[in-house]
C-alpha positions in Angstrom: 5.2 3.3 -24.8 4.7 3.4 -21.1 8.1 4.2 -18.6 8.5 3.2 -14.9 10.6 4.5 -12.4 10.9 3.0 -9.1 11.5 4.5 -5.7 11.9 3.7 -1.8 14.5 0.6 -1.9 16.9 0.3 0.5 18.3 -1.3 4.2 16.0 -2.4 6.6 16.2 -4.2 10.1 14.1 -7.2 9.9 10.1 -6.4 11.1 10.5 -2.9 9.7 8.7 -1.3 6.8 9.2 0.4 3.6 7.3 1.8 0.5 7.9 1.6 -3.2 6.8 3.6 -5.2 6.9 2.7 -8.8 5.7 6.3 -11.1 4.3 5.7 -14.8 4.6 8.1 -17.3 3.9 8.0 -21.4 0.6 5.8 -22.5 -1.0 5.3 -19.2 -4.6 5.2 -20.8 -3.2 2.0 -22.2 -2.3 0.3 -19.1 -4.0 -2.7 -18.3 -2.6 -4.4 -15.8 0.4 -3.7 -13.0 2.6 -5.0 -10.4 5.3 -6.1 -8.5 7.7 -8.4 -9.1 11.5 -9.5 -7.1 14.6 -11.2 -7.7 16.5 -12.3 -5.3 20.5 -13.2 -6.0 20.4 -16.7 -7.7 16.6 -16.4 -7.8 13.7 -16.2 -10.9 12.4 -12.9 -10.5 8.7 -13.6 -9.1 5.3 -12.2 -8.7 5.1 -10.2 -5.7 1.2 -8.0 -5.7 0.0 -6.8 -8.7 -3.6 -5.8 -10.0 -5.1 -7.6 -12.8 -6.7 -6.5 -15.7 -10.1 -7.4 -14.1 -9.6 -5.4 -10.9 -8.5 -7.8 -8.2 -5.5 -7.9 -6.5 -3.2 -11.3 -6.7 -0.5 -11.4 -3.9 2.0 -14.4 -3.4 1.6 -16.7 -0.5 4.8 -15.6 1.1 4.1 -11.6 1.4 -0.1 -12.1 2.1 -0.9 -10.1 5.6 2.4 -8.6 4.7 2.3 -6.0 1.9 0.0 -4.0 0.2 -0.2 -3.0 -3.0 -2.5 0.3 -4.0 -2.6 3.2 -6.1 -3.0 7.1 -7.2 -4.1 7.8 -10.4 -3.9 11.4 -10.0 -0.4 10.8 -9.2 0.6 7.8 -11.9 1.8 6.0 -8.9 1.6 2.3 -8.0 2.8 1.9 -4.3 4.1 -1.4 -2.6 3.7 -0.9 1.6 5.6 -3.9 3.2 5.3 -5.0 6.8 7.4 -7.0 9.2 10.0 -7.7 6.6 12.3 -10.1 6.7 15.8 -11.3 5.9 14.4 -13.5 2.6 12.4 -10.3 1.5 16.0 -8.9 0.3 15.9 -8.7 -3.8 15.7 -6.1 -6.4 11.8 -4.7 -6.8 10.5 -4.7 -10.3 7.5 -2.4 -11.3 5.5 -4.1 -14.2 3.0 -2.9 -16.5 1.2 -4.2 -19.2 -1.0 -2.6 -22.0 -3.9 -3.7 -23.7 -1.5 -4.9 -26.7 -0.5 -7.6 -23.7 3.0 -5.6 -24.4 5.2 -6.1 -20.7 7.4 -3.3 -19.6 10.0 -3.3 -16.7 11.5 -0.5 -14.8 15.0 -1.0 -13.8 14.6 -1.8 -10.4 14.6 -0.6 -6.4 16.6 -2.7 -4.1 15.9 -3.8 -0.9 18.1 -5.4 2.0 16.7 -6.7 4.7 19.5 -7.1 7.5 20.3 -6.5 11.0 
């Protein structure tokens, strides 16, 4: 079993920045692959950065030059940095991870408002 917490949602002016930081805790060793996802009200949730089970790093078209996605493995920690936000960045942040048993798990969620 692996358990994600999310952290650093909240309100943002539009061009400003924020971190998530998503913390793992339980089977790390069988981690395989992790990420970011969003919903946005009325939305499918959607893939936002995540790293694959080979190593790379997938990022969706909208959020490329944007946000970064990196981690501490010391720390359990997968972080999102996100730059120049804007207005249709608003949604509820998802941490995903899944293990080599290709078994997904969710944390419940960060939110972030983009607004003036």
């Amino acid at each position: 079993q692996v358990q994600l917490v999310e952290s650093g949602g909240g309100l943002v002016q539009p061009g400003g920045s924020l971190r998530l930081s998503c913390a793992a805790s339980g089977s790390i060793a069988s981690i395989n692959a992790v990420g970011w996802y969003r919903q946005a009200p009325g939305k499918e949730r959607e893939l936002v950065a995540a790293f694959t089970s080979g190593g790379s790093t997938n990022y969706a078209d909208s959020v490329k030059g944007r946000f970064t996605i990196s981690s501490d493995n010391v720390r359990n920690t997968v972080y999102l940095q996100m730059n120049s936000l804007k207005p249709e960045d608003t949604a509820v942040y998802y941490c995903n991870a899944e293990d080599v048993t290709h078994m997904d798990y969710w944390g419940k969620g960060t939110l972030v408002t983009v607004s003036s």
